[in-house]
N, C-alpha and C positions, 0 to 999 in steps of 0.2 A: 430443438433440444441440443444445448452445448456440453461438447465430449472433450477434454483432452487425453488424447490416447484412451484407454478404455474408463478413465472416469467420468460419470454420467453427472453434468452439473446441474440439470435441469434447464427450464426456459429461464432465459434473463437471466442468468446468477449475476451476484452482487459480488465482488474479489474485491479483500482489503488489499490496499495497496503497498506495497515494499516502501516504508517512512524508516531514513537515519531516526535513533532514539527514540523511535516511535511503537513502532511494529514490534514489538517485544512479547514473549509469552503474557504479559498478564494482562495487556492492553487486547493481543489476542486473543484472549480467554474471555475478555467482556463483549468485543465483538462478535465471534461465534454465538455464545449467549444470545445476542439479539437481533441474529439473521445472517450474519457475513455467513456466503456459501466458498469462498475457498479464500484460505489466509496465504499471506507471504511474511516471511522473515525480512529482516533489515536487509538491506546489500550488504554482500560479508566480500573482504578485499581476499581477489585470490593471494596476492601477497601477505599476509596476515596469515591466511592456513595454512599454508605450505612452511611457513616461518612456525605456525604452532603460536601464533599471536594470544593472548589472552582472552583478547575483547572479541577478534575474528569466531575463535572457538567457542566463546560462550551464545554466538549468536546462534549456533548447531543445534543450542535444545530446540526440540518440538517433542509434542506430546500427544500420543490415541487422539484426545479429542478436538484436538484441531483440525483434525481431516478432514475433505485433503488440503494438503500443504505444501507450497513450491520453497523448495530453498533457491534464495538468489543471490549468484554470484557476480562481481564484473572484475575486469584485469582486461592487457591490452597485452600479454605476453602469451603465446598459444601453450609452451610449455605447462607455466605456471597454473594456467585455468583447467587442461587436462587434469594438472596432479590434482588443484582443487577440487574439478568433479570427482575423482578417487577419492576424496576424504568426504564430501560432500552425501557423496552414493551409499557409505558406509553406514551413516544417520538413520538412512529408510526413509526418505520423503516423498511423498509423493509425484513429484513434480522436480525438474532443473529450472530453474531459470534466469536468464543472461541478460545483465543491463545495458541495454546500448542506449539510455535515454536522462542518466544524470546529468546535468548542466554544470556542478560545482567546479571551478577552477581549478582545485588540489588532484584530479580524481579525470578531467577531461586534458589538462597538461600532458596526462601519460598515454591518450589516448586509448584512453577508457572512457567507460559514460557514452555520453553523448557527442566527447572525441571521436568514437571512428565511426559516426559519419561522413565526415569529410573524405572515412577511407571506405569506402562501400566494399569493395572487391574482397580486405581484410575480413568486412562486419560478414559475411559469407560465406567464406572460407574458415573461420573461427569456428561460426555455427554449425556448418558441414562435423566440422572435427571434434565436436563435444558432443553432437548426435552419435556419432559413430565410438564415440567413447563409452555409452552409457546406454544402459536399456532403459532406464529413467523416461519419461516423453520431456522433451525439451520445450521450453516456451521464451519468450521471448517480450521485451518492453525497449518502447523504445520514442523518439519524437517523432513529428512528423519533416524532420530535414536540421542541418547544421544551421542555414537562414531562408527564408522565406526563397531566395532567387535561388537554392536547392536541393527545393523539396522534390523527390523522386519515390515518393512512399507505397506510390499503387506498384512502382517494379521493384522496389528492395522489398516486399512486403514478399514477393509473388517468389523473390527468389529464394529468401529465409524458408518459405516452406518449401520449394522445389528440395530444399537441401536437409529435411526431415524438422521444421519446428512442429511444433504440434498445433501450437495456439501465438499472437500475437496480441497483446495491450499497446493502443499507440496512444501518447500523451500530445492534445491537439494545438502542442505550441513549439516551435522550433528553438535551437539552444540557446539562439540569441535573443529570443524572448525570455528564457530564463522562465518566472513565473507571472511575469507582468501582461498586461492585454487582455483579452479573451480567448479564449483555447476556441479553434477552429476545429469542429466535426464534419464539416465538410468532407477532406481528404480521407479521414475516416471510411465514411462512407465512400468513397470510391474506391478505394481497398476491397470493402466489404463485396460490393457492386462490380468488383472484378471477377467477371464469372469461370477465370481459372483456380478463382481462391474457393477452397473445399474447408479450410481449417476455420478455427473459431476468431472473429476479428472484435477483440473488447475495445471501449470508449473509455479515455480517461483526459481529468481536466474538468473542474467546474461544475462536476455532477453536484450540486453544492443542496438543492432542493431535490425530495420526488417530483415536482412536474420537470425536473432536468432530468432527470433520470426516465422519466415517461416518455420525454421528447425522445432521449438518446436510441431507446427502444421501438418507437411506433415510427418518429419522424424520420429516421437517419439508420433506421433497421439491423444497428449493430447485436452483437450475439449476446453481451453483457456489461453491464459498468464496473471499471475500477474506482472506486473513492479511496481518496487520498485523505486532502487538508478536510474534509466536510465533516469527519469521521472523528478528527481529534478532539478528545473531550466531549466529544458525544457520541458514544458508541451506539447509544439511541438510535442512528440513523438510518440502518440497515433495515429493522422492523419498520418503523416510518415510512420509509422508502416501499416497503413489500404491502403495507397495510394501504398506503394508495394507491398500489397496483390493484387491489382486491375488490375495494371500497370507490375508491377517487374523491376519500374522504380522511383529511388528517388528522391524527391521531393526536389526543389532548398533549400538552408538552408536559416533562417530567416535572414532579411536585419536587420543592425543595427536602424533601425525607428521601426521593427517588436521585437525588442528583448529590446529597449527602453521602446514602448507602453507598452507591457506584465509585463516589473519589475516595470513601472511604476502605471498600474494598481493592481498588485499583492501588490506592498506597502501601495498602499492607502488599497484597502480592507482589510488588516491585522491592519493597525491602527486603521481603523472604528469598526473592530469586536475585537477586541484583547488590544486596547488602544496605544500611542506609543511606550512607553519606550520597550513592549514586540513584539509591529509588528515590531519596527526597527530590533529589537536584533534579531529575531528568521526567518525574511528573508533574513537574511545575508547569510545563507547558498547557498540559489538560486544563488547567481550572481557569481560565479564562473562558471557558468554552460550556465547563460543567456550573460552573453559577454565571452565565451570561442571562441579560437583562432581567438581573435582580438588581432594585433600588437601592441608590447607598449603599452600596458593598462594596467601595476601593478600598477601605481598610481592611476588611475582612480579608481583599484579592492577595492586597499589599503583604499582610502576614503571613498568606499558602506559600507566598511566592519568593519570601526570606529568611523565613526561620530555618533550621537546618538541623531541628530536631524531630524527626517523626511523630513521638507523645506532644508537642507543641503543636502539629500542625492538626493533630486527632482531635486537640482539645480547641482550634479553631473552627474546623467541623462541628464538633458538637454547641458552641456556640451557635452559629450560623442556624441549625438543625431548632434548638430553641428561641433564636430570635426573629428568623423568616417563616415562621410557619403558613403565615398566610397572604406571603407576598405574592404578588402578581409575576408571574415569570414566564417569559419565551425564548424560543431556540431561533 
């Protein structure tokens, strides 16, 4: 049974994963819906809150029913990420939690991300000092090493918690893999398999099927899966994932009235919270995903993914909704 601090997650939970543009209230809001047991906010730049950033701040809403809910932050400046947990702590989140496992260049330049790993002693001492900031439980995401010759995951894992994390997600590919290769649960597992480690040790990376997600649980005995990339566009996933825990039997895939309703509600609620011009733009990514292998649909893709009028893209929806009714479709 996984706990952070006194939250009771149950066996296996399923934790969406901290996605730039992704993880946002309303995409949140359909994951909860269909399983995810604990959400994460975007990464928000300690730089940006302390500055009163726009974007950084907006990324602050959370709502009742998202709970629980970790907000996460990263920055490479100990100052700056203190103050940010003070604005941070103000919100009521459930959960701190501190990225040491972003690969992007803009963001590991300042070492941050998945920058200080190269500085372990820093990545330690940071966490020591945001514990001790906040009565929040702290948690913690991160790679398994800056490159494969130093990966040191089973002792920076061991020391993150000597120094009060609550919980750790490790992402099973180092920064120099970036997102390419196979993510390695192996190391994972020997985190886990380290029998000074007491805290909760999540798998993330390629959970992309339920039988990866079965594996990650039964074969490699970690606490819980984080889904990331599997999750976009089909928030589907989480139920799926839980109904072959149950069964060990997969669940029919969405009809196209079931994959119309979801992008059609996920549009609106990104307009409503986010405005248009930026809900259009920034859920274009889902609908590759939310009409995947439907026949003959690059035009229809072509149009979600141009137009820049909300009523435009509704009334490609509803196209779709009467012209695939009885198309053959898988996830």
């Amino acid at each position: 049974m996984a706990k952070i601090g006194n939250i009771e997650l149950g066996s296996f939970p399923l934790l969406l994963a901290p996605m730039e543009d992704v993880s946002d209230p309303p995409f949140r809001a359909l994951c909860k819906e269909q399983g995810a047991d604990v959400m994460y906010t975007e990464f928000i730049s300690s730089e940006g809150l302390i500055r009163d950033a726009a974007k950084s701040m907006m990324k602050l809403d959370i709502y009742e029913k998202e709970r629980p809910i970790g907000i996460q932050i990263f920055g490479a400046n100990l100052d700056s990420m203190l103050q940010a947990v003070d604005i941070v702590e103000k919100t009521n989140p459930d959960i701190i939690d501190i990225n040491y496992g972003c690969p992007v260049k803009k963001v590991v330049c300042k070492g941050a991300g998945a920058g200080i790993l190269k500085d372990i002693p820093k990545m330690v001492s940071l966490t020591k000092a945001i514990v001790e900031r906040t009565k929040l439980p702290v948690t913690v995401k991160t790679r398994l090493g800056w490159d494969y010759d130093s990966i040191q995951i089973v002792d920076v894992a061991e020391r993150l918690q000597d120094v009060g994390a609550q919980a750790i997600s490790i992402h099973g590919r180092t920064r120099a893999q970036m997102y390419k290769g196979d993510a390695d649960w192996h190391p994972i597992a020997a985190v886990k398999n380290n029998q000074r480690m007491h805290i909760p040790v999540f798998g993330n990376g390629d959970v992309d099927t339920p039988e990866r997600a079965m594996m990650m649980r039964d074969e490699f005995g970690l606490d819980g899966a984080m889904i990331g990339r599997a999750s976009i566009g089909n928030p589907w996933f989480f139920g799926q994932v839980k109904h072959y825990f149950k069964t060990k039997e997969h669940l029919p895939p969405p009809t196209i009235k079931d994959r119309v309703e979801m992008a059609r509600r996920h549009l609106q609620m990104a307009t409503d919270w986010k405005g248009e011009k930026l809900g259009v733009f920034e859920t274009r990514r889902h609908y590759t995903n939310y009409f995947k292998g439907i026949p003959h649909f690059k035009e229809y893709r072509l149009q979600m993914v141009t137009l820049d009028n909300a009523s435009e893209v509704f009334e490609v929806f509803d196209r779709v909704a009467s012209n695939f009714q009885e198309a053959e479709v898988s996830i």
